[in-house]
C-alpha positions as CSV (number, residue, x, y, z in Angstrom):
1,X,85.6,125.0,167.8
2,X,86.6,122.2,165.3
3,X,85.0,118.8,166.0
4,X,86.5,115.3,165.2
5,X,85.8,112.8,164.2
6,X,83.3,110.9,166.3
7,X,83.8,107.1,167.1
8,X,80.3,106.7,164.9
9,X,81.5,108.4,162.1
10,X,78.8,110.9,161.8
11,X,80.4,114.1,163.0
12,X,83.2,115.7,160.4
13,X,84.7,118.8,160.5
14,X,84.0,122.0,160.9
15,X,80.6,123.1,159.8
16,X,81.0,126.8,159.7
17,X,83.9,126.2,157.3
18,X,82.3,123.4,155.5
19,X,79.5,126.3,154.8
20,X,82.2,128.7,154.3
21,X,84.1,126.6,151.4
22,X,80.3,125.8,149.8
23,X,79.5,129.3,149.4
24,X,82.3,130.4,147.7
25,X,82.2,128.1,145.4
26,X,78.6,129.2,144.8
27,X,79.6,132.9,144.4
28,X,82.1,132.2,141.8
29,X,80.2,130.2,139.4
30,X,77.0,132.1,140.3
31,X,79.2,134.7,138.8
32,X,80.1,133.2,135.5
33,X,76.6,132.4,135.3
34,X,75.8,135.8,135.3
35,X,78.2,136.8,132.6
36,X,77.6,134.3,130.8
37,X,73.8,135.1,130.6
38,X,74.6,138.4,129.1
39,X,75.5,136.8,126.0
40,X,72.6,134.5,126.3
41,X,70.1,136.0,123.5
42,X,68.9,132.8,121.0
43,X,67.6,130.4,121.5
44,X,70.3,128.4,120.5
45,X,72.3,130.3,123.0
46,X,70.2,128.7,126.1
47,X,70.5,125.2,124.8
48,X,73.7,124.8,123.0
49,X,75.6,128.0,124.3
50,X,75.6,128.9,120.4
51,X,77.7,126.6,119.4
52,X,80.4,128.4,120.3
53,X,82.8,125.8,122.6
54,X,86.0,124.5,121.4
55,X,86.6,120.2,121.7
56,X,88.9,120.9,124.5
57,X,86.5,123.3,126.3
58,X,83.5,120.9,125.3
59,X,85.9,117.5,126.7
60,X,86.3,119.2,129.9
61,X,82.2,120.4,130.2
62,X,81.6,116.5,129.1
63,X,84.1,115.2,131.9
64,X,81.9,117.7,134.5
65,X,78.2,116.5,133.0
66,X,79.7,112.5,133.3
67,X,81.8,112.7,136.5
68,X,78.4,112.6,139.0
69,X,78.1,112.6,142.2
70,X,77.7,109.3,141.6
71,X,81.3,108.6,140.2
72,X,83.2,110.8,143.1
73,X,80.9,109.3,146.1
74,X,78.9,106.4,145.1
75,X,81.7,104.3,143.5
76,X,84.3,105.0,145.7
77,X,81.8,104.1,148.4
78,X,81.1,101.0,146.7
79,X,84.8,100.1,146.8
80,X,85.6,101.1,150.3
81,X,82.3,98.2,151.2
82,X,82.6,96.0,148.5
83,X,85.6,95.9,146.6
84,X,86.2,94.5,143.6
85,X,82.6,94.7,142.7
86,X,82.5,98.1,143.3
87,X,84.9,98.8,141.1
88,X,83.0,96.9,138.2
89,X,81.1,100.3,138.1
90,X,84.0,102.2,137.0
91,X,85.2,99.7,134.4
92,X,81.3,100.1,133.0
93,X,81.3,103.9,132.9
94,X,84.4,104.2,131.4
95,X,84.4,101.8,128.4
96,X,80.7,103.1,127.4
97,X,82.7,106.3,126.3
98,X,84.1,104.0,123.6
99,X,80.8,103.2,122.5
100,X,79.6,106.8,122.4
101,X,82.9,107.7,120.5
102,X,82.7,105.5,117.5
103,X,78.9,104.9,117.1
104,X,77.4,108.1,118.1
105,X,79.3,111.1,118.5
106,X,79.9,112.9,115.0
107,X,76.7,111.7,113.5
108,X,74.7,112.7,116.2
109,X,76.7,116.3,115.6
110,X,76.1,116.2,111.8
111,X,72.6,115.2,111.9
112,X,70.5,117.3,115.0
113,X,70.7,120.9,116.4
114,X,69.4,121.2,119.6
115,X,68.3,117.9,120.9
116,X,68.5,113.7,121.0
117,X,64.6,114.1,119.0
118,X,65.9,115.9,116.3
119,X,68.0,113.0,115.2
120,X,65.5,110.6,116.0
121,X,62.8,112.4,113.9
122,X,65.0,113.6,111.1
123,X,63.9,111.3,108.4
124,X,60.7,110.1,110.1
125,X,56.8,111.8,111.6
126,X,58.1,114.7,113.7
127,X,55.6,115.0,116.1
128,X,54.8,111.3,117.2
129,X,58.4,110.5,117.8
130,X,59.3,114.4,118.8
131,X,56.8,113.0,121.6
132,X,58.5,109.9,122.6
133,X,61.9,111.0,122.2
134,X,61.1,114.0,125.0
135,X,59.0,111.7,127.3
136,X,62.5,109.3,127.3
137,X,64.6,112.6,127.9
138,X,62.2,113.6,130.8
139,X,62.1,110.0,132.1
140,X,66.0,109.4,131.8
141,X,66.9,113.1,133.1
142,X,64.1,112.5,136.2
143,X,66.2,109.4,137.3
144,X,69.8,111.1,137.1
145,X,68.2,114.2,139.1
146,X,66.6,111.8,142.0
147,X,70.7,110.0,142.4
148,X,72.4,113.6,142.3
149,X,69.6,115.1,144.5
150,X,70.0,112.0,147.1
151,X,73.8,112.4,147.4
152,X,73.3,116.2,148.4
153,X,71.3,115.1,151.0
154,X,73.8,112.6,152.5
155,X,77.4,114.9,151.7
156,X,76.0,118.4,153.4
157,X,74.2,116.4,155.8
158,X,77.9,114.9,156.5
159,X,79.7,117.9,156.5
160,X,77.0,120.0,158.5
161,X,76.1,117.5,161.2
162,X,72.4,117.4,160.4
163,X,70.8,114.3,161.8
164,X,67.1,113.4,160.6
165,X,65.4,113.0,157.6
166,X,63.9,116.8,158.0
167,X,67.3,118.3,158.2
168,X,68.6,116.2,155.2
169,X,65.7,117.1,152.9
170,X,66.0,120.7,153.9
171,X,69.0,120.6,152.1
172,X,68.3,118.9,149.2
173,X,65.6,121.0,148.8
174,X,68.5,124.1,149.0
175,X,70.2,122.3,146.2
176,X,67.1,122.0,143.7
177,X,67.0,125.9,144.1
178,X,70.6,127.0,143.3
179,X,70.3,124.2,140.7
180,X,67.5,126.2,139.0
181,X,68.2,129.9,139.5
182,X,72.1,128.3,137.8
183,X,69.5,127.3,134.8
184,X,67.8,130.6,134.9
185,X,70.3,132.9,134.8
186,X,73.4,131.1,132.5
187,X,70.8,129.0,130.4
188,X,74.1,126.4,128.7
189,X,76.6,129.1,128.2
190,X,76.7,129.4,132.0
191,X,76.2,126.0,133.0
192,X,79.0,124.9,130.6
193,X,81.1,127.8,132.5
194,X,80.4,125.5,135.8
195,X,80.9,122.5,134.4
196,X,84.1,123.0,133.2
197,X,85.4,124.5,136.7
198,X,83.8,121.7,138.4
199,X,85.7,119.0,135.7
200,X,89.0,120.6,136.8
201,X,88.0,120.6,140.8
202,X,87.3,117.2,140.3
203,X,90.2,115.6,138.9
204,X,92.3,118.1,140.4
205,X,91.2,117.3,144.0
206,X,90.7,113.2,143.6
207,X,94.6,113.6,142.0
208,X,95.6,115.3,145.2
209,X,93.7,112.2,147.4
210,X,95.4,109.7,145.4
211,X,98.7,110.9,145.9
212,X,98.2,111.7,149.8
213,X,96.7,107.6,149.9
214,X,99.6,106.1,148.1
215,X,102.4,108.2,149.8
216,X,100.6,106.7,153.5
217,X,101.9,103.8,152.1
218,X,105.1,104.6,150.6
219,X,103.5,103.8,147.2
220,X,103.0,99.9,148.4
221,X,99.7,99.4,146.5
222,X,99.3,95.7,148.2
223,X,100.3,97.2,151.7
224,X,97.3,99.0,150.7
225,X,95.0,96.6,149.6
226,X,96.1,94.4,152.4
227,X,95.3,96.9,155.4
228,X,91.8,97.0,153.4
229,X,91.1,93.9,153.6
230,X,92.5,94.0,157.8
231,X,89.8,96.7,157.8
232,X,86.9,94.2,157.1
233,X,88.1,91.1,158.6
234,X,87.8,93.3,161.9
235,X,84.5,95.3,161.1
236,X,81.6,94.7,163.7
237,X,79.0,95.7,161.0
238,X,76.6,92.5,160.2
239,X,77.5,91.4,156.9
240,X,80.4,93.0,156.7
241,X,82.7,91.0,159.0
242,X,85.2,88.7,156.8
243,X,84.0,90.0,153.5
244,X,86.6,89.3,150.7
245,X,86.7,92.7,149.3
246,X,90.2,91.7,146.9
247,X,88.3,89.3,145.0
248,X,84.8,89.4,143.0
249,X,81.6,88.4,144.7
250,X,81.4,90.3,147.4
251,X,78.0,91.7,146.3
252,X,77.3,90.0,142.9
253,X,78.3,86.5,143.7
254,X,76.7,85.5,146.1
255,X,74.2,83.7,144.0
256,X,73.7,82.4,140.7
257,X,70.8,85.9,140.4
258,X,73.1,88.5,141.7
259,X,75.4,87.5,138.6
260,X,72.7,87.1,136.6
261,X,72.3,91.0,138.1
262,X,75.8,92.1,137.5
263,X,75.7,91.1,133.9
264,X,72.4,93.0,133.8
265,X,74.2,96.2,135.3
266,X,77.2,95.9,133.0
267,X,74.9,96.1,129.8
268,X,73.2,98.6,130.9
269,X,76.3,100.9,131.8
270,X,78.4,100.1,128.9
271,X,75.6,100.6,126.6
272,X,73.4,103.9,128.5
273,X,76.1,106.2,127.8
274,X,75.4,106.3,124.4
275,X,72.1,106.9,125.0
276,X,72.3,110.0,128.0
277,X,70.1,112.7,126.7
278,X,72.4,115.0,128.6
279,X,75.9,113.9,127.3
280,X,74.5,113.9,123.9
281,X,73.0,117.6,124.2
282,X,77.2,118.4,124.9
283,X,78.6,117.6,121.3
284,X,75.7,120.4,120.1
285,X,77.8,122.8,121.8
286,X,80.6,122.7,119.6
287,X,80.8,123.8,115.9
288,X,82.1,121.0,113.8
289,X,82.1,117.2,113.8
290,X,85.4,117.1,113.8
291,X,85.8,119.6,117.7
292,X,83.0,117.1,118.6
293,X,85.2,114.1,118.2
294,X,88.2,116.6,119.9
295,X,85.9,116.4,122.7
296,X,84.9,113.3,123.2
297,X,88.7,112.5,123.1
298,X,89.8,114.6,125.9
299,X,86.8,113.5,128.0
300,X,87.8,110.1,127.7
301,X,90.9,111.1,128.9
302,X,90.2,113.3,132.0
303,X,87.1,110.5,132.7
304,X,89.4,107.0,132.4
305,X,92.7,109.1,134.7
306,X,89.3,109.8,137.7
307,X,88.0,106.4,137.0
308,X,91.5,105.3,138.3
309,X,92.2,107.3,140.8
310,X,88.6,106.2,142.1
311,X,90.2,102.5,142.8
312,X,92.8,103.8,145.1
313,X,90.5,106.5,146.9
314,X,87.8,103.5,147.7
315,X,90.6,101.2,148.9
316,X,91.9,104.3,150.5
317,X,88.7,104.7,152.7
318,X,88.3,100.9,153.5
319,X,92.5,101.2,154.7
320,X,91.7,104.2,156.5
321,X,88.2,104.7,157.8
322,X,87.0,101.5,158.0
323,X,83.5,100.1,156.7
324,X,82.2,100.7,159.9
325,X,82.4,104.4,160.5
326,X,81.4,104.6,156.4
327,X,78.0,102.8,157.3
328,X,77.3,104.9,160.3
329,X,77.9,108.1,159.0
330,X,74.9,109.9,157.1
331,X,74.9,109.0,153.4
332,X,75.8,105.6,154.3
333,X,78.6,104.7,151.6
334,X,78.6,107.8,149.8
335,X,80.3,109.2,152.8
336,X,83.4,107.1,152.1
337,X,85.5,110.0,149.9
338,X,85.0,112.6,152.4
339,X,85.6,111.1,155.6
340,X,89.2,110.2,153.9
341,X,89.6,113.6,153.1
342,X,88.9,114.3,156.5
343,X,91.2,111.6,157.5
344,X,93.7,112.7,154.6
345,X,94.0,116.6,155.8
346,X,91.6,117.1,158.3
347,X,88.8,120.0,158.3
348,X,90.6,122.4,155.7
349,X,91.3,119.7,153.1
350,X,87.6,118.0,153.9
351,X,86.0,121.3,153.1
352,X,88.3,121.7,150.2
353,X,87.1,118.5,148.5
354,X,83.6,118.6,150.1
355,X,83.2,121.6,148.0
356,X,84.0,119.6,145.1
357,X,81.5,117.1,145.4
358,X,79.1,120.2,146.2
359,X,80.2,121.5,143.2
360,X,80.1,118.2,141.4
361,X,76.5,117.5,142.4
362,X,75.4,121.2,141.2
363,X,77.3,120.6,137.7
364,X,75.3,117.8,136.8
365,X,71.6,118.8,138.2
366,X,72.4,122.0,136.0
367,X,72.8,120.0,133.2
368,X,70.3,117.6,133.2
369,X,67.7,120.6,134.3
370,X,68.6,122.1,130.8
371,X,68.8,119.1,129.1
372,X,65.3,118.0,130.2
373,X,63.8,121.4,129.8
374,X,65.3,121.9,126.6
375,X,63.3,118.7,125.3
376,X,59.8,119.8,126.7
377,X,60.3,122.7,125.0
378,X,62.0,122.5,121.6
379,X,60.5,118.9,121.3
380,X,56.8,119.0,122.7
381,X,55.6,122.7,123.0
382,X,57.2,123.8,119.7
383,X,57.0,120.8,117.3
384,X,53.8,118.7,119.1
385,X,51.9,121.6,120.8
386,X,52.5,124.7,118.4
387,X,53.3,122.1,115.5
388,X,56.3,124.0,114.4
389,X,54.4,127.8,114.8
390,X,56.6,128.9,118.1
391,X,58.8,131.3,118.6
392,X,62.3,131.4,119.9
393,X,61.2,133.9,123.1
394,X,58.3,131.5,123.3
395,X,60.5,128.3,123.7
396,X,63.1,129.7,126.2
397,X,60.5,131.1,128.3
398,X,58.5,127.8,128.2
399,X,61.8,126.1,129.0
400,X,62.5,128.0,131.7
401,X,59.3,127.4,133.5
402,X,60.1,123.6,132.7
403,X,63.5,124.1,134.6
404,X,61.1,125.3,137.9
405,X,58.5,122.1,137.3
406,X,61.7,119.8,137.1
407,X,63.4,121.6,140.1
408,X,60.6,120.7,142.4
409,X,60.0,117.3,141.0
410,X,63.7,116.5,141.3
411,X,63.6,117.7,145.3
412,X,60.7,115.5,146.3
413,X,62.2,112.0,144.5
414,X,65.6,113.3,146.0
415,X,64.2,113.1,149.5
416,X,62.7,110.3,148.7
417,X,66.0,108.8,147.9
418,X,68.1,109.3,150.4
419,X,70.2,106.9,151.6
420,X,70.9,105.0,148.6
421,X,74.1,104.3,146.8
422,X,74.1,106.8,144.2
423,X,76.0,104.5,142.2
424,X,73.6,102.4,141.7
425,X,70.7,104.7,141.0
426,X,72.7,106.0,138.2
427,X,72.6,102.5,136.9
428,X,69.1,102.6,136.8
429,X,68.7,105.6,134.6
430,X,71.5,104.0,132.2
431,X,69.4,101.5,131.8
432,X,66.7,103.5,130.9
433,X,68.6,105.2,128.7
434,X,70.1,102.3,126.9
435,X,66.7,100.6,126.4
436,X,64.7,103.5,125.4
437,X,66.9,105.6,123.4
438,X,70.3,104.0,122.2
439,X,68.1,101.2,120.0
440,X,66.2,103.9,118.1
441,X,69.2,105.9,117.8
442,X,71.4,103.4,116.4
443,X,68.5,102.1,114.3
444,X,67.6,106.2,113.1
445,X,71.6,106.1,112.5
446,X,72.3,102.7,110.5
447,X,68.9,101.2,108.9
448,X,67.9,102.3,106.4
449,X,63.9,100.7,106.6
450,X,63.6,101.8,109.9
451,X,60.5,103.7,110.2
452,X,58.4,105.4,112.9
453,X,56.3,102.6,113.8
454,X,59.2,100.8,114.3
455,X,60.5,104.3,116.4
456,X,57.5,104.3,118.4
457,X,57.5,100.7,119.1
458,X,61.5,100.9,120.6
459,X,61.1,104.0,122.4
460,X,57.8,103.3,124.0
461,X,58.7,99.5,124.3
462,X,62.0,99.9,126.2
463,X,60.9,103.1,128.5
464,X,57.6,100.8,129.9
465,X,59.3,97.9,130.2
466,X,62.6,99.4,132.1
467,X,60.9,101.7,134.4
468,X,58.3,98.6,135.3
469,X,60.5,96.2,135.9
470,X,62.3,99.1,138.3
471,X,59.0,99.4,140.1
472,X,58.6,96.0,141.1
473,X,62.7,95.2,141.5
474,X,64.5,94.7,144.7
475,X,65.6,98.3,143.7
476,X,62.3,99.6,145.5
477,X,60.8,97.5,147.9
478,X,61.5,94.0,149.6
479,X,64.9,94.2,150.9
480,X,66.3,96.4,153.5
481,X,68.5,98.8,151.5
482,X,65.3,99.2,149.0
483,X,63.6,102.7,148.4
484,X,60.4,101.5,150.4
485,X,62.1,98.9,152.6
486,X,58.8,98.4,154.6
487,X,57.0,97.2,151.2
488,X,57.2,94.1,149.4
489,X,55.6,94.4,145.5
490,X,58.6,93.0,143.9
491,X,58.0,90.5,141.3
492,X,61.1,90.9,139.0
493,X,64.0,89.5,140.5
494,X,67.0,91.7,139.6
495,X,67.9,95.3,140.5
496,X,68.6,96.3,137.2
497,X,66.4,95.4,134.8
498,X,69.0,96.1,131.7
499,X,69.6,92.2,130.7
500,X,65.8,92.6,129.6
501,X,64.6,95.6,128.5
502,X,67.3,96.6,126.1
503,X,67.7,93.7,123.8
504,X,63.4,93.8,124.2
505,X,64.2,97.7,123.0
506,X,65.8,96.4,119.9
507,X,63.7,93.1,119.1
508,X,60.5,95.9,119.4
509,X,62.0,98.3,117.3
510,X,62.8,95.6,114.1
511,X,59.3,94.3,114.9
512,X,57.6,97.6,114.8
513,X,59.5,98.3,111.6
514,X,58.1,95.6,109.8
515,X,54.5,96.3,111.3
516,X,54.7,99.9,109.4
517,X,56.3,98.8,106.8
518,X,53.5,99.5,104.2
519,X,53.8,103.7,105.7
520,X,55.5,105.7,102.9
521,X,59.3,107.8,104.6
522,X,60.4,110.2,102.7
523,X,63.0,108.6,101.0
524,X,64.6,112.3,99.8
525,X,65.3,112.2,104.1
526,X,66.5,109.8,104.3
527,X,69.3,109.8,101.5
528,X,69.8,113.6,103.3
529,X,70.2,111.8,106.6
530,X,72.5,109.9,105.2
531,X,74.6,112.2,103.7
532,X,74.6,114.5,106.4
533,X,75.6,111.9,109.0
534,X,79.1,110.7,107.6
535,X,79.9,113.8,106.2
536,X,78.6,116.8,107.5
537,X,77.1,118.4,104.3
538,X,74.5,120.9,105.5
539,X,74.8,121.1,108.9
540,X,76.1,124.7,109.0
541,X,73.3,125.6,106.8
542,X,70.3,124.2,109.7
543,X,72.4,125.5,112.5
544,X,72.3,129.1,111.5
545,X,68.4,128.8,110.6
């Protein structure tokens, strides 16, 4: 029998079909993961898929690794409760794609083959900063996991009427599992394969919302913004209740610190793209500079027409389901896109774009399982441990018992996380990102003095600093919507700690530099670096080695 929607919000659907819809999407990429893992040999073939992706292809895998659960559910959450501000998230997302276009993109290409270290330790001591680059990668990839792995919890929970924290973390435990036997069969090849499906799911399916919101209103956008705001005035959620959701401030200005915390957040999502271990793993899949730039193009395309489409689905939910059945519902605001899809086109069109978040949270825990185990093994146990001696069966198996470590560490800090706006725990590994890895990129990149002291000193710097000032932020304890909202150990005053720790990244990184400046580089590496960078010379010699 197919259940409505209940006057708390917590009851969608129909589960059997919900599981229905989920499993089928599971058998059809479970089975391009398996062809795809007939092909999978090389190592380079389990990291990079060989090379072997077009820029269209590769755009389209990009869109898939960016567009998180976090995009689809946390942001148009964050715009059904808040607004304008929650908008600001998309505005972030989307222009750091500029940033990672002109700074990063080809160079990175030209310059490494499998992962973010090999750029970073081109020109400078392998193993030292092979070390630090990793322990970023594993740090940044840990964070992205714990914000997919927390909106699984909170959609299947949703869709399958599980109430309790056991019945939420049973599933997210589900998730971790399909996550790594996706890893373990398809290695990139076949998580490329599901990325790319998921991209066009995605955009496809928030197209088809869009459309169904704007045509409720005969295409009046301010009819739409207006019944929004109607929606608030009359909420009977605390805090809630008269909101100005039209305008900015609704979360960040309510005080001189939250803007102080809003600047922090923009910093840190404009700038962390650049610096996603993950996203920067995708241009190694392509074969050229120039497809890697192709690619980067069309994901900026398929990203920035979702990023808009996000504005009207959040005003969408606020217009049509209310804040208050949002908040009561399991997930809390990340419930927002699917109960309007449920309002939208009831329990055939909610399992339809259910699915696609499903789909959309197992794309991106794929990738940043292979991205992070990929790292611990080309980057620690080949060039730290084995000090260059291992061999390629070595690696990938070695990786793939990486991808089982991750997989369970991901499940426990998923469960851990449920509840929060996955939105916002994105941010945080953005941040880390951008303070541990985009100054010594852009430094390995552009300066020609920078050395590995000065590496060591930005990587190290800007990964203790960010994830300390996390630890004791509002983030995690003090406030009700905090990790541990029955603890109070924060110190630091902002959520995101991004305002600090990344220009502290790049002061460390010049200071470090001029610490070690009496240790001898290689200057034949660096004139190499160089050339290879802006032009490419070379780099189809390493990649076939």
């Amino acid at each position: 029998m197919i259940t409505t929607l209940a006057a708390s919000g917590t009851d969608v659907g129909n589960p059997a079909f919900n599981i229905a819809i989920f499993l089928a999407f599971v058998v059809v990429t479970m089975t391009l993961v398996i062809r795809a893992s007939r092909t999978t040999k090389k190592a380079s073939d389990f990291y990079t898929g060989g090379g072997q992706f077009t820029g269209p292809q590769n755009g389209f895998a990009i869109a898939g690794d960016y567009l998180s659960a976090a995009s689809f559910l946390g942001i148009a959450g964050a715009i059904a409760v808040y607004g304008y501000d929650g908008f600001l998230y998309s505005i972030g997302f989307l222009v750091a794609w500029l940033v990672a276009l002109l700074l990063v993109a080809e160079l990175l290409r030209n310059t490494g083959r499998f992962t973010m270290a090999d750029v970073l330790s081109f020109r400078l001591k392998q193993r030292p900063v092979r070390m630090a680059a990793a322990l970023s990668t594993l740090a940044v990839s840990l964070f992205y996991l714990l914000a997919q792995m927390a909106g699984a919890g909170g959609l299947v929970a949703l869709l399958l009427n599980i109430d309790g924290k056991v019945g939420q973390s049973i599933v997210v435990a589900i998730v971790g599992v399909l996550m790594i036997v996706y890893v373990l069969v398809g290695g990139m090849k076949g998580t490329t394969y599901v990325q790319m499906v998921k991209a066009v799911l995605l955009v496809a399916g928030a197209g088809i919302m869009f459309v169904l919101v704007l045509w409720a209103v005969r295409g009046n956008f301010s009819q739409l913004l207006a019944n929004a705001q109607d929606m608030v005035n009359s909420s009977t959620t605390k805090g809630v209740q008269g909101r100005d959701i039209l305008g900015p401030g609704a979360k960040y200005g309510l005080s001189g610190m939250t803007k102080l915390d809003f600047i922090s957040l923009g910093i840190a999502l404009v700038l962390g793209t650049a610096g996603l271990p993950h996203v920067l793993m995708r241009f190694y899949t392509v074969p050229t500079a120039k497809e890697a730039r192709r690619s980067v193009t069309w994901a900026i395309a398929l990203i920035g027409a979702f990023y808009l489409f996000t504005l009207v689905l959040g005003y969408g939910a606020a217009s049509m389901v209310g804040p208050d059945k949002i908040l009561a519902a399991p997930g809390k605001e990340n419930a927002a896109a699917p109960l309007l899809a449920f309002e939208l086109g009831g329990t055939i069109f909610l399992g339809i774009i259910s699915a696609v978040a499903f789909a959309t949270i197992l794309a991106v825990v794929a990738g940043l399982a292979i991205t992070a185990s990929a790292s611990f093994a080309h980057d620690i146990y080949a060039s730290v441990i084995k000090r260059g001696n291992a061999t390629e069966e070595q690696q990938v198996r070695v990786s793939r018992i990486t991808v089982v470590v991750i997989g369970l560490v991901s499940i426990v800090l998923g469960i851990m996380a449920m509840g929060q706006n996955i939105a916002f725990l994105v941010a945080l590994a953005f941040a880390v990102a951008a303070s541990a890895n985009l100054p010594t990129l852009l430094y390995s990149l552009f300066w020609k003095k920078f050395n590995t002291t000065g590496a060591l000193f930005s990587i190290y710097g800007g990964l203790v600093s960010c994830l300390t000032l996390i630890v004791f932020s509002p983030a995690v304890s003090g406030k009700p919507s905090s990790m541990f909202p029955n603890s109070d150990f924060a110190w630091f005053p902002l959520s995101n700690p991004g305002i600090v720790s990344i220009p502290l990244a790049f002061v460390l990184g010049i200071v470090g530099t001029y610490i070690g400046r009496n240790k001898i580089e290689d200057p034949a590496k660096q004139a190499e670096m160089e050339v290879r960078s802006l032009t490419g010379v070379g780099v189809e010699k390493a990649v076939s080695h």
